[in-house]
C-alpha positions in Angstrom: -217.4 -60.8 65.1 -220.8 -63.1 65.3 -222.9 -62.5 62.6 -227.1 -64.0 63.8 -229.2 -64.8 61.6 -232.5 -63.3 63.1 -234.6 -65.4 60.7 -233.3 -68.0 62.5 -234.7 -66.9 66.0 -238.0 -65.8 65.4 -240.0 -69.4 64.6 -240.6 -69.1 61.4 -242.2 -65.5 61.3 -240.9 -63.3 59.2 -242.3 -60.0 60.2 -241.2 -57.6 63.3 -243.8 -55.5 64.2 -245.6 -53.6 67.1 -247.8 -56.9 66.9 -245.0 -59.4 68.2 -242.4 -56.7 69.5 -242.0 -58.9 72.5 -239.8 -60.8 70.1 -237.2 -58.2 70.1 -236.3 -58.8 73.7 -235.7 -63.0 73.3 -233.2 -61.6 70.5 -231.3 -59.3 73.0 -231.4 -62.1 75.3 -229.3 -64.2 72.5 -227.1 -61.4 72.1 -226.6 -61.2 76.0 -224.8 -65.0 75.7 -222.6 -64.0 72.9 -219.1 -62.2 73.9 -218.0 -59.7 71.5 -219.3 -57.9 68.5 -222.6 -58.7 66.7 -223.8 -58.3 63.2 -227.8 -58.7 63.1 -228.5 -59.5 59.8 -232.2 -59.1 59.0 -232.4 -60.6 55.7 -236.0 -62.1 54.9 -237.2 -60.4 57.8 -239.6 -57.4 57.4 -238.9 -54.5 59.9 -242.4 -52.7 60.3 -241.7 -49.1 61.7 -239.3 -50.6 64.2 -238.5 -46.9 65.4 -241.8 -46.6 67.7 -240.9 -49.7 69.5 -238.8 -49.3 72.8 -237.7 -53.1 72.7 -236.1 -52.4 69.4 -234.3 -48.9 70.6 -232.7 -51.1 73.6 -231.4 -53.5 70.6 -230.0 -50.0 68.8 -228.3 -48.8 71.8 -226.2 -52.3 72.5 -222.8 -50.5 70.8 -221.9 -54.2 70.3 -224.4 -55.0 67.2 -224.3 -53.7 63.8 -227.8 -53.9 61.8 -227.7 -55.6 58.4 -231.0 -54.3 56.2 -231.4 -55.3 52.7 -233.0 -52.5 50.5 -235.6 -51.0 51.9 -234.4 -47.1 51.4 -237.4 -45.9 53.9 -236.2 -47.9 57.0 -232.9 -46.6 56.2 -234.3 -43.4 56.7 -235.7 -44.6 60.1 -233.1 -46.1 61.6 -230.5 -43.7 60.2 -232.5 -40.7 62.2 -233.2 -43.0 65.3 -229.4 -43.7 65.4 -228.3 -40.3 65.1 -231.1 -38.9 67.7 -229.4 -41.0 70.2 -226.2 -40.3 69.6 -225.1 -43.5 68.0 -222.3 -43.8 65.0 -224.2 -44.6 61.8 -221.0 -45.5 60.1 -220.6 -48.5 62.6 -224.1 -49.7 63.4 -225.4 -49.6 60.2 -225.1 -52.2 56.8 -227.1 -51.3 54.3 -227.2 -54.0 51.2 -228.4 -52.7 47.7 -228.7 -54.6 45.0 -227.3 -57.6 46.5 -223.9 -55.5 47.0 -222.7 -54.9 50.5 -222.4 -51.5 51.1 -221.9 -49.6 54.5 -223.1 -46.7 55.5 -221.0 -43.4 54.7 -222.2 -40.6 57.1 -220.4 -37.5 56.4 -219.9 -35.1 59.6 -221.6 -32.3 57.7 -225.4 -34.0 57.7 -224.7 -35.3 61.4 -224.1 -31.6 61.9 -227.3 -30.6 59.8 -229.4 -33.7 61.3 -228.7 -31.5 64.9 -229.6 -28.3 63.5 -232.9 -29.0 61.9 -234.5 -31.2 64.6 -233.5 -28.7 67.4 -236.1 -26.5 65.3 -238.6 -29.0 65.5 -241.6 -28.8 67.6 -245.1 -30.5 67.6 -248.0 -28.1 68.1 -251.6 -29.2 68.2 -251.3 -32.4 65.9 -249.1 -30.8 63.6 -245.2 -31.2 63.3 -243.2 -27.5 62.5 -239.8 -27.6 61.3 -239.3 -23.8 61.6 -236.1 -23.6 59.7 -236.7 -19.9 59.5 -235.8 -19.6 63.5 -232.1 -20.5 62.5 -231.4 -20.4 59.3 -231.6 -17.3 56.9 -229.6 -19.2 54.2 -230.8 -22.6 53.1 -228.8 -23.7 49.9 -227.2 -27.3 51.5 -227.6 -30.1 50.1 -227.4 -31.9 53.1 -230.0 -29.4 54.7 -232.7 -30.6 52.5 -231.4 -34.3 53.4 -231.5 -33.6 57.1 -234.9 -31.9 56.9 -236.0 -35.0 55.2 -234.9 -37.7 57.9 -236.1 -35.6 60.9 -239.6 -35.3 59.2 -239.2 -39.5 58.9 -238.5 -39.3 62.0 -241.3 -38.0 63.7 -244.1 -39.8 61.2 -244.9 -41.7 64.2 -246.4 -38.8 66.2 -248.3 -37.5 62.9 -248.7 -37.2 59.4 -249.0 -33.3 58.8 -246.0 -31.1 59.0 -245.0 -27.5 57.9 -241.4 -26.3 56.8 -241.6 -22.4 58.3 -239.2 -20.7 55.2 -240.2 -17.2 56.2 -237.7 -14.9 55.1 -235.0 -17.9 54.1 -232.6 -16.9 51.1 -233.1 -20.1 48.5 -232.6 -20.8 44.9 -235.1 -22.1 42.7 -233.2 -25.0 42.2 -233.4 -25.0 46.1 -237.4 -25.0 45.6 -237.6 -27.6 44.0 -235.5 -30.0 45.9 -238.5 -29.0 48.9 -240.7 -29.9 46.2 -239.5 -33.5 46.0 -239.6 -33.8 49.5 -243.7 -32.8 49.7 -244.1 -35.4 47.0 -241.8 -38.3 48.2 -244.1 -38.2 51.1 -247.4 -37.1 49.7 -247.0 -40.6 47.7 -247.4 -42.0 51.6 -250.5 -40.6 53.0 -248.2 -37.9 55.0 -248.6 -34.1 54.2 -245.6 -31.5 54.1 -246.7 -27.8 53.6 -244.5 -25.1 53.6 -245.0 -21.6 54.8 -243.1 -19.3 53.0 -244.0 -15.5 52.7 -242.5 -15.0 49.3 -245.0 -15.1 46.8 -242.2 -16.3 44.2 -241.0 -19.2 45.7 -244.4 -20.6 46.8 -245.6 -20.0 43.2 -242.5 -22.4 42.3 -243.1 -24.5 44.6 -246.7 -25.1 44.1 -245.9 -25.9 40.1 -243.0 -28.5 40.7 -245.2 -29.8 43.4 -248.2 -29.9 40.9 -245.7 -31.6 38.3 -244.4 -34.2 40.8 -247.6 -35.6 42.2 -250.1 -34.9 38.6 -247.8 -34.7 35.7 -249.4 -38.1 34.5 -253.4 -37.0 35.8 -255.3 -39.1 33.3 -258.4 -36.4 31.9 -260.9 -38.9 34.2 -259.0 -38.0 37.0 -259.4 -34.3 36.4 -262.8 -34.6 35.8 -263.8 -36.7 39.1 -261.4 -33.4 41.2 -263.5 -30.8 39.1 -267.2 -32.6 40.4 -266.1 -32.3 44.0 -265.8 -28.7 43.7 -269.5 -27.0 44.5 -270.7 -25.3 42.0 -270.2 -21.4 41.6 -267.2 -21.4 43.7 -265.5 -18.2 42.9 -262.0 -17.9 42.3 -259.0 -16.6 39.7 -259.3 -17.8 35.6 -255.6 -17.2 34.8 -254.7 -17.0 30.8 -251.3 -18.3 30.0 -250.0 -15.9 27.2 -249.1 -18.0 23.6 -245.8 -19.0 22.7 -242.9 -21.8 23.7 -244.2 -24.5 26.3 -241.9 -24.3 29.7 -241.0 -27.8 31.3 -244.3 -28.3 32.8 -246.0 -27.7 29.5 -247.8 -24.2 29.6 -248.0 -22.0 26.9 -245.7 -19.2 26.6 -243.5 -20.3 29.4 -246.0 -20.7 31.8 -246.3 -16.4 31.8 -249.7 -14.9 32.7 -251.7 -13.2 30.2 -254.7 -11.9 32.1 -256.0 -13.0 35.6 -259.4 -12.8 36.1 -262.2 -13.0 38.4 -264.5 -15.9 37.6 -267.3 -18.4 38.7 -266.8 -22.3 38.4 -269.9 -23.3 37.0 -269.8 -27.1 36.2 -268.5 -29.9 34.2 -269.0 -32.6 32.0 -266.3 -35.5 31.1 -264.9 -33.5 28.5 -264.7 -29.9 30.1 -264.9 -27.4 32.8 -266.8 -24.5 32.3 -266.3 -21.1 34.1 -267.8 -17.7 33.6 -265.1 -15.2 33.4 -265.5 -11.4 34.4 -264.0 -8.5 32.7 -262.1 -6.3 34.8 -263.8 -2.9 33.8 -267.6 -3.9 35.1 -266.1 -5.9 37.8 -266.5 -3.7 40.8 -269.2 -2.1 42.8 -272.4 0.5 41.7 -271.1 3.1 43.7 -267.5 2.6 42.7 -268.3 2.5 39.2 -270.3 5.5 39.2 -267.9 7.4 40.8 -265.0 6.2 38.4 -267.2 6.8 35.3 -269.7 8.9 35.9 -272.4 6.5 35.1 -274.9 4.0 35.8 -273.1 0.6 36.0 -274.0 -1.5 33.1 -274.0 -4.7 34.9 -271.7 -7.6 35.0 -269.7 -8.1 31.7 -268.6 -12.0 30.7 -268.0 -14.7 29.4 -268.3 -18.7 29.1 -264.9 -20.4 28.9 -265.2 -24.0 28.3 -262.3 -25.7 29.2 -260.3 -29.2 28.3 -259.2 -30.8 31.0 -255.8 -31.0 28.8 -255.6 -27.4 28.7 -257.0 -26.6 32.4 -255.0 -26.3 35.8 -256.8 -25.9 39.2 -255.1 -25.2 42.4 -252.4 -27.4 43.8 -254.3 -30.5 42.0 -252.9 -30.7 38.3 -251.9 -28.7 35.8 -252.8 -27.4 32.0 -250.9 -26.3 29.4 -253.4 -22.9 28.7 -255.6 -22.1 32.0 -255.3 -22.4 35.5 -258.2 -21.7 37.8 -257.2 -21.2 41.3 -259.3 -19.7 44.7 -258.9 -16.2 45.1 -256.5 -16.5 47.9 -254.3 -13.6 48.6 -251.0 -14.0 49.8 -249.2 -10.0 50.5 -250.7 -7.2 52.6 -249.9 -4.8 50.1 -252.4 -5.7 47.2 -255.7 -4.8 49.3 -258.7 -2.7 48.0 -260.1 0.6 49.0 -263.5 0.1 48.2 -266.4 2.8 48.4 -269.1 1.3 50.5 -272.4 3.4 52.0 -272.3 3.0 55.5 -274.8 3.4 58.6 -276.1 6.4 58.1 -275.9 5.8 54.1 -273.3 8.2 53.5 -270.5 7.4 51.6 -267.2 6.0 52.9 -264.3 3.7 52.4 -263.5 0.4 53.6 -260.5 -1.9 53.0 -261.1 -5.1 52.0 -258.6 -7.9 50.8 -258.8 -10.0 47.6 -262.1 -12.9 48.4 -263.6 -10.3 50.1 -263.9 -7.2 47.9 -264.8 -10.1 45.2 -267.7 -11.8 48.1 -269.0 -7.7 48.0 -269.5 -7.7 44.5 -270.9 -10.4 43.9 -273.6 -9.6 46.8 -273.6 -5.9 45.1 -275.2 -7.6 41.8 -277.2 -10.9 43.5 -274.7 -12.8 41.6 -274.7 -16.8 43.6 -271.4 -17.9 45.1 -270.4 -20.7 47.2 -270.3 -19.2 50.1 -268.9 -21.8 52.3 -265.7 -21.6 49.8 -265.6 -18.0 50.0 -265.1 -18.1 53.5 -262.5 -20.5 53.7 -260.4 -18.3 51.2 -261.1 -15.0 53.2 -259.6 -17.3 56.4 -256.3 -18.1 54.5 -256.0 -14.8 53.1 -256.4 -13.2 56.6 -254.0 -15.5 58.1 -251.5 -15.0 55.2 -251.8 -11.0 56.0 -251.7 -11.0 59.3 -248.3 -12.9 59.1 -246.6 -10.1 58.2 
């Protein structure tokens, strides 16, 4: 076995990229004069998304040449994926050195097997990449699953940076969750978004924590305060209470349990706090439904002012706090909708059905109460689409 050098062969550059890719064909014609096997070794040379470059996937195919790479974990992941897409043996093309320790490549038969599984359940729809796992699978508990779903996604970064896992009705663990959790976060660190859709409330609600805690657990109070500025003001949403007692793992108040969730405002910020007004659920419905229910004028809106820490506040899937969480009122089963007495046409009274954001957008107009609209309608969209999924 010859073992190249390809610093040697490239001039003194020591950077393969889409750039000077024709340089990967004057190495295949040095490998062309050489009888026998071939280690490339690629040491001081910098491999720069090599997969998207035909040139280089001739090199891959010569069975002849084993690659040589030197630490870099994410062009592992590349050229592992690339190899196994066309049906090469990782355990023989591949040397990967960590550590300045020689070490090949172990494959085991049961990711090669996974690797197959998951991309045939790939497809790419309208600038986004789906990995509907949900199509094949109703058990997901592998180790090597979430592995496999985590090199085909590498694989296709070149074609885009936004994909969705489809887990719809997928049996997992929460220990399960949480592994899909590192993956959103190993690649949210590189400009490339991984959602998931998932039509159990339970384990998108764990999902969405861990995922919180991986990307923010170290969200400096600045930080929180420039995300709380770039939300318009009176954008309506949930104020969740955590109840008091032991801190959970991600350090909210009596394990991380709900004490009330209620229907509130955002209403600014300074550097040292959020402020939201928070509505009680008694007043918080319509004239007419009121009246009916109490047999009564409506007193009016009843609140109050909570002003917030950023230590102590959550929002969404940006950070967490350790005693609030503020979140859009996004709604995620069919079940929970309202059946809210409305006057129609003819002003007589009647009944309409109206999910979370938008029996919230009605009371709000009810009372004159100002709301961001434009936010308002984004959440009715989600909700709509989450309902209509089921």
């Amino acid at each position: 076995m010859t073992t190249i050098m390809i610093k040697d062969l490239l001039d003194g550059i020591t950077t393969l990229s889409k750039r000077n890719q024709h340089r990967f064909k004057d190495i295949k014609r040095k490998f062309d004069t050489i009888e026998g096997d071939i280690i490339a070794d690629f040491s001081e040379v910098d491999l720069v998304s090599p997969e998207k470059l035909p040139d280089f996937i001739d090199l891959l195919k010569d069975e002849r040449v084993t690659f040589k790479i030197y630490e870099d974990e994410e062009l592992y992941r590349k050229l592992n994926f690339t190899l196994l897409m066309i049906g090469m043996d990782v355990n023989k093309k591949l040397i990967h050195v960590r550590d300045e320790t020689e070490v090949p490549e172990i494959v085991d038969e049961q990711l090669m097997s996974a690797m197959r599984v998951v991309e045939s359940t790939y497809r790419f729809e309208d600038g986004v990449g789906y990995v509907d796992i949900a199509g094949r699978l109703s058990v997901l508990t592998r180790n090597y699953y979430f592995e496999a779903i985590r090199n085909v996604i590498e694989g296709h970064t070149s074609e885009t940076s936004h994909f969705v896992i489809i887990l719809n009705g997928v049996s997992l663990q929460e220990f399960n969750i949480k592994t899909i959790a590192d993956i959103i976060v190993s690649f949210d660190g590189r400009g490339i978004t991984v959602e998931v859709d998932d039509d159990d409330e339970d384990h998108m609600r764990v999902l969405q924590t861990n995922v919180n805690l991986g990307i923010n657990v170290n969200m400096s109070n600045t930080k929180k305060y420039e995300i709380m500025r770039e939300i318009p003001e009176f954008t309506a949403g949930i104020f969740t209470t955590y109840k008091n007692g032991k801190k959970d793992s991600f350090n909210r108040s009596g394990n991380g349990e709900r004490a009330t969730s209620l229907p509130a405002r955002y209403i600014g910020c300074n550097k040292s706090h959020a402020s939201f007004e928070v509505y009680r659920k008694k007043t918080f419905c319509k004239r007419v439904q009121y009246q009916m229910e109490e047999h009564e004028q409506h007193p009016g809106l009843d609140y109050y002012v909570a002003k917030v820490p950023y230590d102590e506040l959550g929002f969404g899937q940006f950070f967490l706090g350790s005693k609030y969480h503020f979140n859009l009122p996004i709604q995620l089963k069919k079940q929970n909708v309202f059946n809210v007495a409305v006057h129609n046409s003819e002003n007589e009274l009647d009944y309409k059905k109206m999910n979370l954001p938008e029996y919230m957008a009605s009371i709000f107009e009810d009372f004159n109460v100002q709301y961001d609209k434009e936010m308002m309608a984004k959440s009715i969209f989600i909700t709509d689409k989450n309902i209509n999924k089921m």
